[in-house]
N, C-alpha and C positions, 0 to 999 in steps of 0.2 A: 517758540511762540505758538505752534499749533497744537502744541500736548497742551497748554492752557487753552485753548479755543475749545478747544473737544470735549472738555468737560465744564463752560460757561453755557453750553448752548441746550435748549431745551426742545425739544421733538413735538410738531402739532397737537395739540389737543385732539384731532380729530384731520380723519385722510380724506376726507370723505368728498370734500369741497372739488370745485370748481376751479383748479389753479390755472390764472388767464399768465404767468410770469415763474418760471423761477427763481429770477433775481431782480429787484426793484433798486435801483443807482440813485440815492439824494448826494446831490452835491451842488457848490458854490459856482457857476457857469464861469463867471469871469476869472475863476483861480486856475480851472482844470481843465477845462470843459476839452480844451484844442491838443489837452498833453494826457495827462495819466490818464482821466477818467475816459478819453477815447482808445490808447493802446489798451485800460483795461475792458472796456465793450467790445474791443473786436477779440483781444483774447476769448473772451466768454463766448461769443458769438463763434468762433472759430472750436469753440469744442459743443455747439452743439446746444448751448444754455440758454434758454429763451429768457432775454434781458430785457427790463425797459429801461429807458435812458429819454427824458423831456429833450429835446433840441428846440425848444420854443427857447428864444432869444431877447424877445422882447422884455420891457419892464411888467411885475407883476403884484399883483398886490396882496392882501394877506390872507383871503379866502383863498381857501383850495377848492377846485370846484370837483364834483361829486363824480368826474368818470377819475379823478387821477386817485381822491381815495378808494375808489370802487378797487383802484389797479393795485394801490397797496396793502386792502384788505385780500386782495385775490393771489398775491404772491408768495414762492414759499420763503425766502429768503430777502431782507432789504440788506446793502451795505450803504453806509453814511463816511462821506468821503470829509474830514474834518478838516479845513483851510484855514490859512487865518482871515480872512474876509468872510468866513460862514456864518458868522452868527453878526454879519452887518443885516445880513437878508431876512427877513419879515418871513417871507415866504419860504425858507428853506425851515426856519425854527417854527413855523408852523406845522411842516411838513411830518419836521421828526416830532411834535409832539403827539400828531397820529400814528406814525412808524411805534412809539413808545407804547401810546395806550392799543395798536394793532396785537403788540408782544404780551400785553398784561392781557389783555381780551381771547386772542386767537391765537396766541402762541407763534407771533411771526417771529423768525428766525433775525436777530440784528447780529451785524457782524460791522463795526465802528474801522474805519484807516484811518491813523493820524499823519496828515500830509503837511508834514514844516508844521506840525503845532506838536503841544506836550497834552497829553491827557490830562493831567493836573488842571491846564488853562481852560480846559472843556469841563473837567467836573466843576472846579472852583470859578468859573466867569474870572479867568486873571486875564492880565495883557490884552491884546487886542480883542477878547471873547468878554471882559467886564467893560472895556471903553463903548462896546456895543451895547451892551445892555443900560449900562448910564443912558445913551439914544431911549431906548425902548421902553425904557422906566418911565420917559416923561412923558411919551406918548400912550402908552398903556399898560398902565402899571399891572390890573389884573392878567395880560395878555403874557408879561414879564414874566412873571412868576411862574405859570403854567411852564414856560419855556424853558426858566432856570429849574426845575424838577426833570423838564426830560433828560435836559445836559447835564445833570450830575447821578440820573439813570443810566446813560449812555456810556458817562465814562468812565463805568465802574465795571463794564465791561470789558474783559481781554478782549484786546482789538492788535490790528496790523502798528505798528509806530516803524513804518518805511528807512527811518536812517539809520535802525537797527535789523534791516534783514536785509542779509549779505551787501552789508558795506553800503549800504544806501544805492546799489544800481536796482533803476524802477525795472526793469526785465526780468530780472528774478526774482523782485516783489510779489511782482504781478503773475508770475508765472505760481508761487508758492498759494498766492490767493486765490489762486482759480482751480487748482490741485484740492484745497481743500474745500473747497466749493462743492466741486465734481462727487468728492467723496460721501460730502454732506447730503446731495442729494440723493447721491442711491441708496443712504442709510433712511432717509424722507420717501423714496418712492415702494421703497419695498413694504408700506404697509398699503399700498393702492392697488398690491396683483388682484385680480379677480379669483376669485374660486378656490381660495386656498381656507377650508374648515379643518380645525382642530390643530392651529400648526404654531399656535401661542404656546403652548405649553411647553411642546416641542422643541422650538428654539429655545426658550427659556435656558431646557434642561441642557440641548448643546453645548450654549453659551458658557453654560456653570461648568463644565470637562473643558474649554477652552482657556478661561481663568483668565481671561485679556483681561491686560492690563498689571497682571504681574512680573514678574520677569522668565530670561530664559525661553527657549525655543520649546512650542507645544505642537504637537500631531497626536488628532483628534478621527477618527472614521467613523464613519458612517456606510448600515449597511442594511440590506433587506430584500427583501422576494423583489422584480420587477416590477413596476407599476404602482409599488409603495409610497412612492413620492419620496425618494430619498435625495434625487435631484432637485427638488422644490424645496425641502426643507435646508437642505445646505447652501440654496442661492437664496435664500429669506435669510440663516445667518449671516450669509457673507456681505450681505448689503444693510446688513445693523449694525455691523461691528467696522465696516470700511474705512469709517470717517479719524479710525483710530490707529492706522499706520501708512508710512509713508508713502508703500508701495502695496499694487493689487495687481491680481491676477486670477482671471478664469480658466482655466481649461477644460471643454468639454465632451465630452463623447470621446475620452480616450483609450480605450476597445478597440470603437473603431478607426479613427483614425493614427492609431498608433500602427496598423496594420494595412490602411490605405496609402500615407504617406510618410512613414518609418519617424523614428524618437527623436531624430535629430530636428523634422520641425517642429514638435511639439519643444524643444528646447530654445529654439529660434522664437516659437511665440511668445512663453514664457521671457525670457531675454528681453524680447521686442517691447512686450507690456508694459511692465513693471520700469524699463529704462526710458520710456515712451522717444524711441529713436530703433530705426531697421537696424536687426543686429544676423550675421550671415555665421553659421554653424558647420564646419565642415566636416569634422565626424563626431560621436557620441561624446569622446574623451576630451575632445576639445571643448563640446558642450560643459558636461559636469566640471570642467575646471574654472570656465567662463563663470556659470552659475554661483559655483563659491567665491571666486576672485571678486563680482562685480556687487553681489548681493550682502558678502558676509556681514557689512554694516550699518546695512539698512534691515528696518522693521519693517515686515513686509507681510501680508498677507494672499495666499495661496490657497484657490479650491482648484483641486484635482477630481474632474468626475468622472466617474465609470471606467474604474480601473480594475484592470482583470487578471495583473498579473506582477509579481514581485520587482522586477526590471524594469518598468516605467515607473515604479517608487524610487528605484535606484537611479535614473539616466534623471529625473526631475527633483527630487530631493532626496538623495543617495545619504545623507547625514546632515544632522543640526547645527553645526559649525561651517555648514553653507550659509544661514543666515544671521542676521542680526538679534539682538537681545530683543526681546517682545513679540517675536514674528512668531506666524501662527500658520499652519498647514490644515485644510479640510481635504480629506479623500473617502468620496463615493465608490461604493461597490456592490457588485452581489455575491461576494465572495468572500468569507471572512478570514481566508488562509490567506489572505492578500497583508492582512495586519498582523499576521503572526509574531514578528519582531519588530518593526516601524513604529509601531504608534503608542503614545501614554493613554491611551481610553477611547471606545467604542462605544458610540452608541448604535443600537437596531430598532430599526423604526417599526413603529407597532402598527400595525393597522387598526383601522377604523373602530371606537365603540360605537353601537347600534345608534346609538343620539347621531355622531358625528355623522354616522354612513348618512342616517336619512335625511340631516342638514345636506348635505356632497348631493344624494341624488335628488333631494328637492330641486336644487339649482339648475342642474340640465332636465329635467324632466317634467316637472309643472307645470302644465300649460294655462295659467288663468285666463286665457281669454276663450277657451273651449275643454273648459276642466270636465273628467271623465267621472263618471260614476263611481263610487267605491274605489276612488283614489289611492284613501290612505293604507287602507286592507290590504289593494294590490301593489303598491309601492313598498310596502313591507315585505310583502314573500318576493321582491325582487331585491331588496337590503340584505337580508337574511341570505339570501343565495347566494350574492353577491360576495360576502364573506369580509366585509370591511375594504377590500382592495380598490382603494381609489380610482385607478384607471379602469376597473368594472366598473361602476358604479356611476363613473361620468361617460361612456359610450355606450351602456346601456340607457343611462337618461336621457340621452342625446338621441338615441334609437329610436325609444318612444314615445318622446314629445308631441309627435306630432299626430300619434296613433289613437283610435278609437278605442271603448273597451272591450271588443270582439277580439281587437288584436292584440292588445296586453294581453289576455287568459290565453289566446291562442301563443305569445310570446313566452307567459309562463309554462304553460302545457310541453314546449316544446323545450323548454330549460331542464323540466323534469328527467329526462333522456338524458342528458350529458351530467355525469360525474361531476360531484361538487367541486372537488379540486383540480379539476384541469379546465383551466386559467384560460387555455385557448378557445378552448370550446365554448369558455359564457363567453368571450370577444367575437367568435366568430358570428354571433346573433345580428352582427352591424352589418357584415360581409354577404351575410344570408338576405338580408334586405337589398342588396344593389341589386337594378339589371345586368342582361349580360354583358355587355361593352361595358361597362362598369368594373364589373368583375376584373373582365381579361385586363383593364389598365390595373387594378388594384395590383391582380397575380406579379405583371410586369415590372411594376415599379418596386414592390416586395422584396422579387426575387433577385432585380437586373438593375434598378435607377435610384435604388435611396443615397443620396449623397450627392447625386448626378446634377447637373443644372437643369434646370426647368426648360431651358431654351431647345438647348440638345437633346432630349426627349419628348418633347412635344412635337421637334420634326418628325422623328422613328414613330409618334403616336398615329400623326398624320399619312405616315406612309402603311400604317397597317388600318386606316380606314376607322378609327378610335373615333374621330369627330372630338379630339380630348376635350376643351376648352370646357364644357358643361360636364362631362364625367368629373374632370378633376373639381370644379366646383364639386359634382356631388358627394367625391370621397373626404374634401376637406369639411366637409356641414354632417357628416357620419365620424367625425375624426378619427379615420380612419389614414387621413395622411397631413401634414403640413409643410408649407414652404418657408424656408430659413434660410437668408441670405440668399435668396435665388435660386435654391439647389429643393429636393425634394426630399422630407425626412419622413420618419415615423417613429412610434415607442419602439424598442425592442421588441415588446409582445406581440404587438400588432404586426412587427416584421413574421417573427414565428407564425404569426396565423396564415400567412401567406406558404412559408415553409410546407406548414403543415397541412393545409388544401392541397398544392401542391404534389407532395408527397404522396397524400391522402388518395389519390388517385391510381396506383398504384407502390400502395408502400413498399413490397418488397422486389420491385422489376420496373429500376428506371428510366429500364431502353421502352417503354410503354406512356411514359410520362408526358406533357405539352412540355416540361420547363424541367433544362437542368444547369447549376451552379456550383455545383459539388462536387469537384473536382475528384476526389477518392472514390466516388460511386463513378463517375466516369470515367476514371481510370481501369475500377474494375467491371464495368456492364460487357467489356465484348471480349475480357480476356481469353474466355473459349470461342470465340466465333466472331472474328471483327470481319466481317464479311456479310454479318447477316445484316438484311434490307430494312429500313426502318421509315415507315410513313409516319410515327406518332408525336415525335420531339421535331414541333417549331422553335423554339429557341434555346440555346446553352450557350453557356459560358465558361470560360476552358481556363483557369489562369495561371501561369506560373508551372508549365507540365515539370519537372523533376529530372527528367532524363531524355536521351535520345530514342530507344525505345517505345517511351508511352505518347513522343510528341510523331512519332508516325501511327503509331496505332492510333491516334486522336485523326490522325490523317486520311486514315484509312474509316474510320469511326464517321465523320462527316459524311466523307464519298457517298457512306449510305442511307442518308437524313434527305428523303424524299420530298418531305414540306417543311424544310427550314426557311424560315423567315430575317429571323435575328441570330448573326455567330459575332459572339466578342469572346477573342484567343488574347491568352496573354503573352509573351516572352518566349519562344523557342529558342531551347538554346544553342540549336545545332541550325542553321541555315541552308547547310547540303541535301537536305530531305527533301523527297520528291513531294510536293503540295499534295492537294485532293486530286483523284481522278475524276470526280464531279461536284458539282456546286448545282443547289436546289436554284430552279428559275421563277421560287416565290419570295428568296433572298429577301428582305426590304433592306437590311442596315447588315455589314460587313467591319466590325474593328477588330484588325489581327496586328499585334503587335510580334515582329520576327516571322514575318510569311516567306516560306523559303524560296529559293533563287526558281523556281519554274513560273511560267506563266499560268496564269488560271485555265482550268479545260477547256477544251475548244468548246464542249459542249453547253459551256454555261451562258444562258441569251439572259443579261440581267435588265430585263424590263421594266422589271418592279423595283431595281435598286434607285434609293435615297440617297443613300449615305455609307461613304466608304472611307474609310480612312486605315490607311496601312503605314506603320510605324517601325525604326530599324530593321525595313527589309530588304535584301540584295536584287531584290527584282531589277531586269533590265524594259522588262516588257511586262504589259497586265495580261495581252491576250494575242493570239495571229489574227489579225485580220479586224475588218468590222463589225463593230457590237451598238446595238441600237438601245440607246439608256433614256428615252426621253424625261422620265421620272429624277432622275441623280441631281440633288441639291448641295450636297456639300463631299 
């Protein structure tokens, strides 16, 4: 019944509106009101679907007054619940004859339930739906008529017919109609993203290598430079094409997170999604066998983004006899060796022609309400530089928005310096505008907190004297950073620019550097000399040392970090090793996971510590004696 729904229903004329509902409930009060039509409100309501629903009880009579059509012009979706006492009501056939002409006008979405009635009796006025109209004949005949044109519009529509979906229990009716509901709408919201130029076409072409709706299992990639919008293009497919299989699933940023928290949760998500019930993963083989066993026969649709390596194609969709006839696979990448054997067709995403760029940078950069001199001239040699790459293009507009034209020419002047094609360097132009406390949080979160929760970095912000609260405002209004789910993200490239400031301070001599995370440079900065004294590195990150060897020379490597601030150690895997002989007393934040059995140096007074947290360590004791922490919050 939903392969016929999916192709009866028709797409807004227009995204543009103002939707006050995504779903508008006409029904018969005295039939439902207390049974289906409330388990299915609170279903809707319980995934998140802003529903109306009249709970006005009273008698009503055959105007409908002007806010509840306001409500139905303004929704994206009505369902018309058909009883057999529906079409006694004046006011309900009133209703739908708006709901009908809302469909012919505005393209509102109808989706008909027949509850204890036959379709038949709703198009043709039979049985109790003509005993009604005989009534309504006599009292108004023109009123009739209008009414018998919506109802046999209506019931020419595939609709729910309840005693035909599973067995007539209303739980899984309802649960089927809200599924396809859900699906309906992401396929509806995805033409309301903001800021997405040139990406009709684009889809289009996906769509056409995807072939929904044929048969057989398809994998489709997608791939391109950074910053190409290869993630935006693939979640605009995947939310046009939803409403056309059973099951969905996102996976995103699997790079990184395949690498933060290993393939078995990303199999656990996937699982989780698509069966929408916790499902618990205990190793990969277990995974891949789940995968095939639960999924094989259902049609399911899958985007995989930002995948970097052959083995999360394999632990996630390892072959196409994993899924069902029709299911469809999208996987993002920047890597094209990633599709070497996986996939029926690639597409690579082009960047920007000149129209589109300066549509992209119009959008962030325009300022009409204190428009600059010679706009257009200088917005072009910044299009042109730009090189079509979306994510240039929108942090540079966003850069200059606000800027005079002293500082455009000055901002172009200063673009002529850096090499067309290194991508970091036009990004960095947003980083070049922060103040210093600015900066230092950008450096920090770059290198140490992308992923990290907002909450528990905002401490470590505060304990380094950051004041963050307003800085982070200012790096998310430079998009320069953003918050997802609580946690702190950024582009890829944007991460690189951090890298690469970083870096860039002394690229070839890391023991010189404020900020180290790279583990391999740290391993090799003191292999001739781990003895030598180092004021310059406030903060590293150590994770996962390799051997017993390099996780004492890391020990030894610390003892001589004279202004550390921040140390996050991952995993020793030997716990007999003598700690540090000294620990910096500008410490602010201390997480060592595996800190070996000695106690911290006598000599370490942690004044300045916030936050300390130590994770399968043999410690019996932190220190001898007493240490005066007034600062330590967590």
């Amino acid at each position: 019944m939903a392969s016929k729904l999916a192709s009866s229903y028709s797409a807004p004329a227009s995204s543009s509106g103002s939707w006050s509902y995504d779903v508008f409930l006409s029904f018969r009060g005295e039939d439902t009101r207390k049974a289906f039509v409330d388990h299915l409100y609170t279903a809707l309501n319980q995934r998140l679907i802003r529903t109306y629903k009249d709970d006005e009880t009273l008698p009503r009579g055959e105007v409908i007054g002007p806010s509840l059509m306001k409500t139905i012009e303004e929704s994206h979706i009505a369902i018309v619940i058909f009883s057999k006492n529906y079409a006694d009501s004046s006011w309900c056939l009133e209703e739908l004859a708006h709901i009908m002409k809302c469909k012919d006008e505005r393209k509102l979405i109808v989706m008909p339930v027949f509850y204890g009635v036959d379709p038949s009796d709703v198009r043709k006025q039979k049985s109790k739906f003509g005993e009604a109209f005989a009534k309504h004949e006599i009292e108004n005949i023109t009123k009739a008529e209008s009414w018998r044109k919506a109802l046999a519009d209506v019931g020419n529509i595939a609709g729910w017919e309840l005693k035909y979906i599973a067995n007539g229990y209303e739980s899984k009716a309802i649960k089927e109609i809200v599924d396809e509901i859900s699906n309906r709408l992401l396929s509806l919201n995805s033409d309301v993203e903001e800021g997405l130029v040139g990406l009709t076409t684009r889809v289009q072409e996906v769509r056409s290598l995807l072939k929904v709706g044929e048969g057989g299992v398809r994998m489709v990639g997608i791939w391109g430079i950074g910053g190409s919008g290869r993630t935006t293009l693939a979640s605009s497919v995947y939310m046009k094409i939803a409403h056309h299989f059973k099951g969905c699933c996102i996976i995103d940023n699997i790079r990184e997170k395949s690498r933060k928290y290993g393939l078995m949760s990303l199999q656990e998500k996937l699982l989780s999604t698509i069966l929408k019930t916790q499902v618990g993963v205990r190793s990969v083989g277990e995974g891949k066998f789940m995968i095939r066993s639960r999924l094989r026969h259902s049609k399911v649709l899958i985007l995989l983004d930002d995948v970097d390596g052959v083995e999360q194609l394999e632990v996630l969709a390892g072959s196409r006899d994993w899924f069902g006839d029709g299911s469809r696979i999208i996987v993002t990448t920047r890597d094209e060796h990633v599709f070497a054997y996986k996939v029926d067709a690639t597409y690579c995403v082009p960047l920007l022609p000149i129209e589109e760029a300066i549509q992209l940078f119009n959008k962030h950069a325009r300022n009409e309400i204190e428009p600059i001199k010679d706009y257009e001239a200088l917005s072009l040699r910044v299009v042109t530089y730009a090189g079509g790459l979306p994510l240039a293009l929108k942090v540079l507009g966003y850069f200059l928005y606000d800027k005079d034209e002293k500082e455009w020419r000055s901002t172009l002047a200063r673009l002529k310096d850096i090499p067309e094609r290194e991508i970091l360097e036009q990004l960095k132009i947003s980083y070049d505008g922060l103040g210093s406390v600015e900066k230092e949080l950008f450096l920090d979160i770059a290198c140490f907190f992308r992923g990290e929760r907002t909450n528990d970095a905002m401490e470590i912000f505060e304990a380094c004297s950051y004041h963050p609260n307003i800085g982070i405002k200012v790096l998310q209004q430079r998009a320069l950073i953003t918050i997802v789910d609580g946690k702190f993200d950024m582009h890829d490239f944007v991460q690189e620019i951090g890298y690469h400031i970083a870096r860039g301070e002394h690229p070839n001599s890391p023991e010189k550097r404020s900020r180290l995370w790279n583990s391999e440079e740290i391993r090799n900065m003191y292999l001739g000399d781990a003895t030598m004294e180092n004021d310059k590195v406030e903060a590293i990150q150590y994770l996962y040392p390799p051997n017993d060897h390099s996780s004492s020379l890391f020990c030894k490597i610390v003892s001589n970090m004279k202004k550390l601030r921040l140390l996050n150690v991952g995993l020793l895997e030997y716990h007999n090793l003598k700690g540090p002989t000294f620990l910096s007393n500008e410490l602010r934040c201390i997480y060592w996971d595996g800190y070996p059995t000695s106690p911290f140096p006598n000599n370490f007074q942690p004044m300045k510590l916030v936050v300390l947290k130590l994770t399968n360590s043999l410690q019996k004791e932190l220190w001898k004696g007493y240490k005066d922490i007034p600062h330590l919050k967590v």
